[in-house]
FIVEXDO-865680 format. One record per residue (C-alpha): x, y, z; residue in three letters. Coordinates in steps of 0.02 Angstrom, whole numbers, always signed. Layout:
+--------+--------+--------+------+
!   east !  north !     up ! resn !
+--------+--------+--------+------+
!      X !      Y !      Z !  ALA !
...
+--------+--------+--------+------+
***
This chain:
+--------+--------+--------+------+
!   east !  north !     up ! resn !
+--------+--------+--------+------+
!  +4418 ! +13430 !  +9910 !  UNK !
!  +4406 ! +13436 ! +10094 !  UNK !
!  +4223 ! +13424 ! +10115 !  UNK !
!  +4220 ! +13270 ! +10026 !  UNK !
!  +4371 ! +13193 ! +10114 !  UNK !
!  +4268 ! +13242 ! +10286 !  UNK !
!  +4118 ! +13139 ! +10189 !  UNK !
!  +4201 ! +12997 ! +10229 !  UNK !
!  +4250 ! +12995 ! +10406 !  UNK !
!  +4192 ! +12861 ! +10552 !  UNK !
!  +4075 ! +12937 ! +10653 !  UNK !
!  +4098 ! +12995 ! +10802 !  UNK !
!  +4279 ! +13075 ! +10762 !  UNK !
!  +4310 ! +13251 ! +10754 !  UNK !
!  +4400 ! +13370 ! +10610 !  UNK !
!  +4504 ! +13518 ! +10634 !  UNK !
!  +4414 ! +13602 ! +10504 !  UNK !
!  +4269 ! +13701 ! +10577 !  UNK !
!  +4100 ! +13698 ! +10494 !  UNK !
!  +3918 ! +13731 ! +10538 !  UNK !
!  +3933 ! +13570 ! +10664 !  UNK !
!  +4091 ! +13632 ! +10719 !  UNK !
!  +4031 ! +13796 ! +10795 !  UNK !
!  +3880 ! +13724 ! +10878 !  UNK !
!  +3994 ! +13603 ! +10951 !  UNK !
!  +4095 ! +13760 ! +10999 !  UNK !
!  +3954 ! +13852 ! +11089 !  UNK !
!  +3900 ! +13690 ! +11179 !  UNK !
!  +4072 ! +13654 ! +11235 !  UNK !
!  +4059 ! +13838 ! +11309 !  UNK !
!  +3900 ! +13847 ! +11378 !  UNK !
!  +3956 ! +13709 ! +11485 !  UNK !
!  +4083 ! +13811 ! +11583 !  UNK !
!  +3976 ! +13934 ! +11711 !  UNK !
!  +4141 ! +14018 ! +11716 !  UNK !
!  +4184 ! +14060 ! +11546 !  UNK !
!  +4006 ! +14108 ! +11522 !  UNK !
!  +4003 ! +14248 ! +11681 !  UNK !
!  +4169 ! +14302 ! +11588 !  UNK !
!  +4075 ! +14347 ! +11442 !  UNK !
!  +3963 ! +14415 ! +11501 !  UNK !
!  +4095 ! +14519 ! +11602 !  UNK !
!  +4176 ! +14558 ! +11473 !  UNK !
!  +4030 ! +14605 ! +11343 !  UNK !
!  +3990 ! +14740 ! +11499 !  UNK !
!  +4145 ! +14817 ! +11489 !  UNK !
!  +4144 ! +14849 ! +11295 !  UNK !
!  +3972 ! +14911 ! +11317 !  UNK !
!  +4021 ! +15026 ! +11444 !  UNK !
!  +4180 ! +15066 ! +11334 !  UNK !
!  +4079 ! +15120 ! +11190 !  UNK !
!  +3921 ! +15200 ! +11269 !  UNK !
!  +4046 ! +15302 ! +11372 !  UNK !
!  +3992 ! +15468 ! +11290 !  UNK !
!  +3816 ! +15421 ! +11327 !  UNK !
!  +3828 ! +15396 ! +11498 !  UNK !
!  +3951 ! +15548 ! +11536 !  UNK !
!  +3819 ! +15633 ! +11443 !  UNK !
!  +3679 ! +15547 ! +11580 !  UNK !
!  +3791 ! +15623 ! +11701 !  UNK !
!  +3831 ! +15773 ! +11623 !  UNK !
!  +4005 ! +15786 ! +11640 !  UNK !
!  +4172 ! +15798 ! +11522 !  UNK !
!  +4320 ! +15684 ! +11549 !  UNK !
!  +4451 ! +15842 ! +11531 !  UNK !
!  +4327 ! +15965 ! +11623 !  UNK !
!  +4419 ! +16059 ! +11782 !  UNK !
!  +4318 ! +16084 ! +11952 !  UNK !
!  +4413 ! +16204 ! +12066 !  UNK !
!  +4291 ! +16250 ! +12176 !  UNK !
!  +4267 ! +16061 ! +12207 !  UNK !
!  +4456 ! +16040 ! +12271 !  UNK !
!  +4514 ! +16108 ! +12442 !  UNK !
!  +4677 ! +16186 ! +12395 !  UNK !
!  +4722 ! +16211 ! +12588 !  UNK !
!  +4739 ! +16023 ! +12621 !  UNK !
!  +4836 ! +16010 ! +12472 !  UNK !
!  +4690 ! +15974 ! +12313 !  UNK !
!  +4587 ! +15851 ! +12420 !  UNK !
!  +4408 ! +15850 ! +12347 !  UNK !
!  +4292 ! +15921 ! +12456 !  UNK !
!  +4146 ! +15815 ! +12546 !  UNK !
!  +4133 ! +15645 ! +12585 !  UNK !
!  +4215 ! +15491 ! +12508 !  UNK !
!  +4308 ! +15597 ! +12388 !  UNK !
!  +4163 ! +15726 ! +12310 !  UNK !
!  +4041 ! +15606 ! +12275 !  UNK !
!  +3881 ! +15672 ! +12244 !  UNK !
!  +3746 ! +15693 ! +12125 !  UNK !
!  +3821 ! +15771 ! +11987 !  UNK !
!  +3989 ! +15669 ! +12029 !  UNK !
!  +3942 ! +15492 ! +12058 !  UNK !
!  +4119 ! +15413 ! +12103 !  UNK !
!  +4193 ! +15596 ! +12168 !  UNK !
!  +4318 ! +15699 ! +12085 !  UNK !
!  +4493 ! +15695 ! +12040 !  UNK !
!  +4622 ! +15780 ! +12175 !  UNK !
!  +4707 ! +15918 ! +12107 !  UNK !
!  +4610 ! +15954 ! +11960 !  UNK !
!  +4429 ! +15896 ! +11990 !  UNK !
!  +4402 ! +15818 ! +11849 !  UNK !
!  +4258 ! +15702 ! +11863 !  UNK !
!  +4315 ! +15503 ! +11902 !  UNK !
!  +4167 ! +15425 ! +11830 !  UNK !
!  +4182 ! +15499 ! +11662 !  UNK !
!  +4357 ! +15453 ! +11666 !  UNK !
!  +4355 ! +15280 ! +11710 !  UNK !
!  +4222 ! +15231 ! +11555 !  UNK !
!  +4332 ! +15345 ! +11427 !  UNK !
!  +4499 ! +15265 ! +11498 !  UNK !
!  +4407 ! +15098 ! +11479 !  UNK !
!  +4387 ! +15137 ! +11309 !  UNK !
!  +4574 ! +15183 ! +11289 !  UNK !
!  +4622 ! +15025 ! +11387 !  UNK !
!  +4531 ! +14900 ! +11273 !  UNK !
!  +4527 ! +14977 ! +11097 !  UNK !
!  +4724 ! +14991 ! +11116 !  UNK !
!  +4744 ! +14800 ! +11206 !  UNK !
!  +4602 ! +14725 ! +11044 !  UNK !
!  +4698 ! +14859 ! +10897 !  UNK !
!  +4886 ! +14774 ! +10971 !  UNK !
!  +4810 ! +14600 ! +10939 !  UNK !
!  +4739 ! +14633 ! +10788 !  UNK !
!  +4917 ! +14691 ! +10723 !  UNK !
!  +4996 ! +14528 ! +10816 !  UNK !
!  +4881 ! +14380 ! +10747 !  UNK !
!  +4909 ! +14480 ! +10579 !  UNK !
!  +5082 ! +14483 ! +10558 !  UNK !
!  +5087 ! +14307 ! +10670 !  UNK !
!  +4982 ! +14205 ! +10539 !  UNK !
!  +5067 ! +14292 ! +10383 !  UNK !
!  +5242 ! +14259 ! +10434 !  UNK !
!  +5216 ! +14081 ! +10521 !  UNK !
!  +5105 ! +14006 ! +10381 !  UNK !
!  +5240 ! +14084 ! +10247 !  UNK !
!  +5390 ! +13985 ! +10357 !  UNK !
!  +5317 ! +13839 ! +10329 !  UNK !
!  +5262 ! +13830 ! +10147 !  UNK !
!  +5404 ! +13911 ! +10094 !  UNK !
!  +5555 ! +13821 ! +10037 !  UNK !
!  +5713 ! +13770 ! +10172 !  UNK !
!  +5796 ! +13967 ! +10141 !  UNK !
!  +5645 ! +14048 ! +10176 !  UNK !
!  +5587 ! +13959 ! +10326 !  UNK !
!  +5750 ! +13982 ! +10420 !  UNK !
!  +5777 ! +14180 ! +10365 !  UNK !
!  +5589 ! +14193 ! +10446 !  UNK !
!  +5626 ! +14060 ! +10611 !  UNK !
!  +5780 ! +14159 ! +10624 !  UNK !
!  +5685 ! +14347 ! +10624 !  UNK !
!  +5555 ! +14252 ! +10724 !  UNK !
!  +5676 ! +14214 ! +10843 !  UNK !
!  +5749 ! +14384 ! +10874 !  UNK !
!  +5575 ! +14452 ! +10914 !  UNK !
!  +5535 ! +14346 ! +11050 !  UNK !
!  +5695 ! +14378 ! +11113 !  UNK !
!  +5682 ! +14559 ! +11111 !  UNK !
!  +5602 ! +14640 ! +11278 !  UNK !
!  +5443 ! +14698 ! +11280 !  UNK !
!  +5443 ! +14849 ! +11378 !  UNK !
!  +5593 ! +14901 ! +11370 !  UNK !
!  +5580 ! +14904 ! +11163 !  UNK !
!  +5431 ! +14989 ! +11200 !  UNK !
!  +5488 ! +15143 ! +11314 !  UNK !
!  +5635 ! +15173 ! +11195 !  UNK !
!  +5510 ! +15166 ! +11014 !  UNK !
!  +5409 ! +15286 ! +11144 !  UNK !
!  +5502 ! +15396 ! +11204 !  UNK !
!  +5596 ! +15454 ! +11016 !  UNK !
!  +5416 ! +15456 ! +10923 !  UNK !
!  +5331 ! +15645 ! +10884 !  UNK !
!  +5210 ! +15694 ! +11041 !  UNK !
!  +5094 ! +15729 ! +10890 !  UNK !
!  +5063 ! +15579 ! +10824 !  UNK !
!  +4922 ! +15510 ! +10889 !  UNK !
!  +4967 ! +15409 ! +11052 !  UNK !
!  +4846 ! +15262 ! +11090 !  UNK !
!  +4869 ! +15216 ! +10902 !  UNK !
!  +5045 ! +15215 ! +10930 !  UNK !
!  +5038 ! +15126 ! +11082 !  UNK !
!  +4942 ! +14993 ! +11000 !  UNK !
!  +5069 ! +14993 ! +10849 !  UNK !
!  +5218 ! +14994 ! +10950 !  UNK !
!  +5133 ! +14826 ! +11065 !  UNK !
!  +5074 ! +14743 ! +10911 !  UNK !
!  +5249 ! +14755 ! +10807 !  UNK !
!  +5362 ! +14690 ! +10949 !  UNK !
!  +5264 ! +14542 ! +11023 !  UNK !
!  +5195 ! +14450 ! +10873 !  UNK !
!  +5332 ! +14310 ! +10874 !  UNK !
!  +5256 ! +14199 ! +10987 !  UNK !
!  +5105 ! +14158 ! +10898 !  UNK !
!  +5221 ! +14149 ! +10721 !  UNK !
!  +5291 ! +14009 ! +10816 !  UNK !
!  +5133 ! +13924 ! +10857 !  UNK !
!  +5050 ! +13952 ! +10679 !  UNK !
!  +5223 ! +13868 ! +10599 !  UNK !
!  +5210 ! +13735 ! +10707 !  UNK !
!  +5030 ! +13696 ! +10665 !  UNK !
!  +5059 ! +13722 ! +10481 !  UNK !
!  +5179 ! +13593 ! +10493 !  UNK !
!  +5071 ! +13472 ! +10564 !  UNK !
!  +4905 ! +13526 ! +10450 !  UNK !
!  +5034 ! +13493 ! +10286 !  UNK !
!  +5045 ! +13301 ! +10310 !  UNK !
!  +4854 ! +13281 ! +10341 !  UNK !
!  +4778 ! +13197 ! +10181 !  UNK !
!  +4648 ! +13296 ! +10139 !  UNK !
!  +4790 ! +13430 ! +10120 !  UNK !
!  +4874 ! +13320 ! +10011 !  UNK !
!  +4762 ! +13267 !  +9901 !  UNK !
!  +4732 ! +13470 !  +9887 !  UNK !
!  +4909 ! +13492 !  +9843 !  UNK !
!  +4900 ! +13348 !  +9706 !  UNK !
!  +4739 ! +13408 !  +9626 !  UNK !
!  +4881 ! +13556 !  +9573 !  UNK !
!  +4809 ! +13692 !  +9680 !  UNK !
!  +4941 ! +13813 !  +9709 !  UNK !
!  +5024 ! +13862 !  +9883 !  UNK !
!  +4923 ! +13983 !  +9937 !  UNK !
!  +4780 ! +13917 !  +9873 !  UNK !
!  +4790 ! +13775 !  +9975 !  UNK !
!  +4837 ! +13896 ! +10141 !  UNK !
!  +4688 ! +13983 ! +10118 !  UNK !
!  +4563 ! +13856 ! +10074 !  UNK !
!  +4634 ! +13723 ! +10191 !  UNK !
!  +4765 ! +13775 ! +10317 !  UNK !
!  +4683 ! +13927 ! +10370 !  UNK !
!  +4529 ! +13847 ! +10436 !  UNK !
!  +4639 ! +13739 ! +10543 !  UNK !
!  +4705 ! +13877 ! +10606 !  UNK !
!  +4583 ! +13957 ! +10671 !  UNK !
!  +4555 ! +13880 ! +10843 !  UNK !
!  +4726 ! +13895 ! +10908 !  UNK !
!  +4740 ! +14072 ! +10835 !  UNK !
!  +4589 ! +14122 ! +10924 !  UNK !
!  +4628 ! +14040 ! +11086 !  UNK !
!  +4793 ! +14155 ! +11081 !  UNK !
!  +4707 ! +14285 ! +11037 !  UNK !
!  +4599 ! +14284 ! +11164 !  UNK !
!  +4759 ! +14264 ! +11292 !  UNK !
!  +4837 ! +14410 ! +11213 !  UNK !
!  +4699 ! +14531 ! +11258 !  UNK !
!  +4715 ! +14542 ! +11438 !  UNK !
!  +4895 ! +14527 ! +11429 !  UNK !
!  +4897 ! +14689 ! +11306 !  UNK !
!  +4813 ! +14777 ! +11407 !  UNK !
!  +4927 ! +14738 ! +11545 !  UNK !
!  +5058 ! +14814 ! +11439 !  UNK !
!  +4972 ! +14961 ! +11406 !  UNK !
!  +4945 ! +15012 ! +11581 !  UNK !
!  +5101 ! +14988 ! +11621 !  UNK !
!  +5172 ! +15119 ! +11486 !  UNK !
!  +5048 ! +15219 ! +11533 !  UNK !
!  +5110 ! +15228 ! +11715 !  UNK !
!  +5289 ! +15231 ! +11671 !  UNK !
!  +5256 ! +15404 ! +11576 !  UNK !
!  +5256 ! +15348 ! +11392 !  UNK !
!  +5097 ! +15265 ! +11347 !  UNK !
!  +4947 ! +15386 ! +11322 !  UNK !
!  +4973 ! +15555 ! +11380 !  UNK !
!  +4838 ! +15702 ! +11456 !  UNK !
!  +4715 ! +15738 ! +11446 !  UNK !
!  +4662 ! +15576 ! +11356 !  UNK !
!  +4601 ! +15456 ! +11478 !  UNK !
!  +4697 ! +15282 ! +11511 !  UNK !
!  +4688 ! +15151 ! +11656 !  UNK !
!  +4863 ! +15149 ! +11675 !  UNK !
!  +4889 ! +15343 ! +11682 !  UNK !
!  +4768 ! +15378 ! +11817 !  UNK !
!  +4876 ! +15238 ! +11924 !  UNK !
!  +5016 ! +15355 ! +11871 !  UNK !
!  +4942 ! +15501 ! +11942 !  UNK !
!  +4847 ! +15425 ! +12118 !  UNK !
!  +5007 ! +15358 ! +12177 !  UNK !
!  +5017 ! +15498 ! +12305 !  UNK !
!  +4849 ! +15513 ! +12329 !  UNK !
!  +4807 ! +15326 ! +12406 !  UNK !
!  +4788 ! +15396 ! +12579 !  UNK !
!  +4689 ! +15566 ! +12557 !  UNK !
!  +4589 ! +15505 ! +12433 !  UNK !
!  +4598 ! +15313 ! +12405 !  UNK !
!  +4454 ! +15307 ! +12280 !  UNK !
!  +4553 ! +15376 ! +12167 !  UNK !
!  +4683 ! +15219 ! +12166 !  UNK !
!  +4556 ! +15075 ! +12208 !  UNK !
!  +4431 ! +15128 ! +12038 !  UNK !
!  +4571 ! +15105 ! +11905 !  UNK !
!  +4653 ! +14968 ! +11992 !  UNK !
!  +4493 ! +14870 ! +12022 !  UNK !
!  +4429 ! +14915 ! +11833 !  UNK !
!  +4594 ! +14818 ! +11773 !  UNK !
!  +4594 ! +14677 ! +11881 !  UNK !
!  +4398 ! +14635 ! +11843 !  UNK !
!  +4436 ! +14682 ! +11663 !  UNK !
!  +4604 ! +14553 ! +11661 !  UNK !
!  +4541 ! +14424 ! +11765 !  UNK !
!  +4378 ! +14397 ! +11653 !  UNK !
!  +4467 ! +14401 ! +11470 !  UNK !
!  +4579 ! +14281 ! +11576 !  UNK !
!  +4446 ! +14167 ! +11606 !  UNK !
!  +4363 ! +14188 ! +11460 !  UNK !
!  +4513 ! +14139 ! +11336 !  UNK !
!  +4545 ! +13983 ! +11442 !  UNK !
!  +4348 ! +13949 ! +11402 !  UNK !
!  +4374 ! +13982 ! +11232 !  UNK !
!  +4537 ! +13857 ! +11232 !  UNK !
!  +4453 ! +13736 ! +11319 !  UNK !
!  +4309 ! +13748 ! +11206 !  UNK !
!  +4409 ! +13754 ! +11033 !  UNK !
!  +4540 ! +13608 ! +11088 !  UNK !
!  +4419 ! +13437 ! +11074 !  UNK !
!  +4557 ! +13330 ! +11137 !  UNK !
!  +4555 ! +13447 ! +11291 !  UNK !
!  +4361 ! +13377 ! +11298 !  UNK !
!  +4402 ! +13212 ! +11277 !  UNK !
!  +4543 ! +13202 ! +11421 !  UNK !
!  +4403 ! +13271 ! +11518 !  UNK !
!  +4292 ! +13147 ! +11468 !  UNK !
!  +4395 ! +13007 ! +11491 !  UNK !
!  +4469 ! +13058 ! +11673 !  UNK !
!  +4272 ! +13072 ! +11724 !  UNK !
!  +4266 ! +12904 ! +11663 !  UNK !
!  +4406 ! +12826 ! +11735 !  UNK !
!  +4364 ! +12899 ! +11919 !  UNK !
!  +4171 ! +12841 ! +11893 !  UNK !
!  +4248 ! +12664 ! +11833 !  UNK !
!  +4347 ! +12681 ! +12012 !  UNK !
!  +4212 ! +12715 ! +12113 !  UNK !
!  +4109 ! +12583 ! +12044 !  UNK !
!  +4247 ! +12466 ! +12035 !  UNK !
!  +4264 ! +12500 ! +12241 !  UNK !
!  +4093 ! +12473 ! +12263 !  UNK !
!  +4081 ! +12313 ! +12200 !  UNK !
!  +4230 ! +12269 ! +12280 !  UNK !
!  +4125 ! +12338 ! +12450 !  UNK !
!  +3988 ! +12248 ! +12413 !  UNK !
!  +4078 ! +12071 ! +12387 !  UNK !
!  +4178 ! +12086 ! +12551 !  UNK !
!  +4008 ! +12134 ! +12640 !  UNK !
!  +3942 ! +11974 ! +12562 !  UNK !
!  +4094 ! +11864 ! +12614 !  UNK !
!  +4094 ! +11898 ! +12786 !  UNK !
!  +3889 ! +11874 ! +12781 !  UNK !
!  +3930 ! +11709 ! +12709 !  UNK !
!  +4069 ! +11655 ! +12856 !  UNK !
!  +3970 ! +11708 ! +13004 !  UNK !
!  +3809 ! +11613 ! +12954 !  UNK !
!  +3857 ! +11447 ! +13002 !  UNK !
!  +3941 ! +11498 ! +13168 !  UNK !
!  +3761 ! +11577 ! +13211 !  UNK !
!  +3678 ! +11392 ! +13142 !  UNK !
!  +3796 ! +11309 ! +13254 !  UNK !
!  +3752 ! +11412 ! +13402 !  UNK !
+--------+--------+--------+------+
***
C-alpha cells in the first residue's frame, strides 16, 4: 500500500519511509561529515579492540586477574617498580599498584565490560521504548493515558540513585555486568517512549497510513508494516545518543562501589581504585580516564552524524542557510560593483572638463 502511494510522489521530495534510495541517501549524507566519519572509525577501533581483547592479552601474554608481587615495591607503599609505572616488555602500559596486575590487559577487557554493558542497556531501552510508545498511541484514550502516566513516572524517577538502591539489595551472585545492563536499561527507557508516541502520532495522520488502515489491515499490522519504518531514524539517532551516555552510567556505578565488582575488569572500577594512586603512579588514572573520554566523545560525535544524516529537513536547513548566505554575498557584490560603476560614471566628466 505504501510503495504504491510513494509511486506517486513529485520528485524531488523525500519519504520517511526508508528504502534502498533511502540508505544510500543515508551513507552520502554521512560521508559528507569528516567528523562523523573519524568517529566511526573511532569507534569501530574500540569494539575491535573490545572483542580481540583475549587475542591481544594473549600477544602479550598476560591475564587480566594475574598478581605480580615481585613487580610492586611494598616499601614505598605497592608502587610498581621501574620507570613510568613497570612498563616494559612483557608489561606494555606498566602494572597495577598494589597488586600488579597487568594495565594493558585490563584496559581492553574493561573496554569490553564498558561497551557490551552501555550497547546490552540500549538494547533493553529502544525495546521496551518502541513497545510501550507505539502501544500509547494506537491504543484507545484508557490505554494511552495508563501508559503516558507509567511513562511519566519513569522519567521522573532518578537514575542513579534507582540504580545504587536495585544494586546494592541484588545477590553478589548473579552475574553483575548483566545486571548492570538490566538495571540501566529498565529505569531509563521513558524518554525515548515519549519520542516514539510522539512520532506515532504524527506517522497516524499520514495518508499512506490511512489508506492502510482502510484497506482493513489490523493495528498492528499497520505498526509493523508502516509505522515502524518511520520509526526507525529517530529511534536510531537516540540510540546512538544513548550509548555514550550508558556508558557514562556505568562507570559511574562502577566507581561508586556497585556496578561490576573484582576481579572483572570495568572502566569505571579501575577509576575507583587509582584515586589514591594519581600521584605515585598517574598512569594508572590517565589510561581509564582517557579510554572513556575518547570512547564518549566519538559515539558523541558519531550519533550527532547519524542524526544529522537520518533527519533530511536537518539537510535541507543546511542547504538553504548555504544558500541564503551565497545569495548575500552575491547580492553585496553586485551592489559593490554598481557603486564602483556610479562613481566611475560621476568623475568622468569632471576629468573631460579638465
Amino acid at each position: 500500500m505504501s510503495e504504491a502511494l510513494l509511486a506517486t510522489q513529485t520528485p524531488g521530495t523525500e519519504t520517511a519511509v526508508p528504502g534502498a534510495s533511502g540508505a544510500r541517501q543515508f551513507w552520502r549524507r554521512l560521508r559528507a561529515q569528516r567528523a562523523a566519519l573519524v568517529a566511526a572509525a573511532v569507534g569501530a577501533l574500540l569494539v575491535l579492540v573490545a572483542l580481540a581483547a583475549p587475542l591481544l592479552t594473549a600477544i602479550e601474554g598476560q591475564d587480566p586477574t594475574a598478581y605480580h608481587p615481585s613487580l610492586i615495591d611494598s616499601a614505598r607503599g605497592g608502587v610498581p617498580v621501574g620507570p613510568l609505572g613497570g612498563i616494559s616488555g612483557d608489561h606494555w602500559l606498566g602494572v597495577e599498584p598494589q597488586t600488579g596486575r597487568d594495565l594493558f590487559a585490563r584496559l581492553v577487557y574493561g573496554a569490553r565490560v564498558s561497551l557490551g554493558v552501555a550497547l546490552a542497556a540500549t538494547v533493553v531501552q529502544v525495546t521496551i521504548g518502541v513497545v510501550v510508545g507505539v502501544a500509547a498511541a494506537l491504543g484507545n484514550r484508557w490505554v494511552d493515558q495508563l501508559l503516558s502516566r507509567i511513562t511519566d513516572i519513569i522519567v521522573a524517577l532518578p537514575l542513579m540513585i534507582m540504580s545504587l538502591a536495585l544494586l546494592a539489595i541484588v545477590p553478589s551472585s548473579f552475574p553483575r555486568p548483566v545486571l548492570v545492563a538490566l538495571v540501566i536499561g529498565l529505569i531509563a527507557w521513558g524518554n525515548i517512549a515519549k519520542i516514539v508516541r510522539a512520532q506515532t502520532l504524527t506517522l497516524k495522520g499520514l495518508d499512506y497510513v490511512s489508506a492502510s488502515r482502510l484497506s482493513g489491515w489490523g493495528t498492528w499490522r499497520v505498526a509493523r508494516r508502516e509505522l515502524l519504518p518511520g520509526l526507525a531514524a529517530p529511534v536510531i539517532t537516540y540510540a546512538a545518543i544513548l550509548v555514550p551516555q550508558n556508558i557514562t552510567v556505568e562507570a559511574a556505578l562502577s566507581f561508586l562501589g556497585v556496578g561490576v565488582k573484582p576481579p572483572t575488569p570495568s572502566w569505571g572500577q579501575m577509576l575507583t581504585a587509582a584515586d589514591v594512586w594519581y600521584q605515585a603512579a598517574p598512569q594508572y588514572l590517565l589510561l581509564p580516564a582517557g579510554a572513556l573520554f575518547v570512547t564518549v566523545l566519538a559515539l558523541t560525535v558519531l550519533g550527532d552524524g547519524v542524526r544529522t544524516a537520518l533527519d533530511p529537513r536537518a539537510a535541507s536547513r543546511l542547504r538553504v542557510g548555504t544558500g541564503r548566505r551565497r545569495e548575500t554575498k552575491a547580492d553585496a557584490s553586485v551592489t559593490k560593483a554598481d557603486a564602483s560603476v556610479a562613481k566611475a560614471d560621476t568623475s568622468a566628466p569632471e576629468g573631460g572638463a579638465s
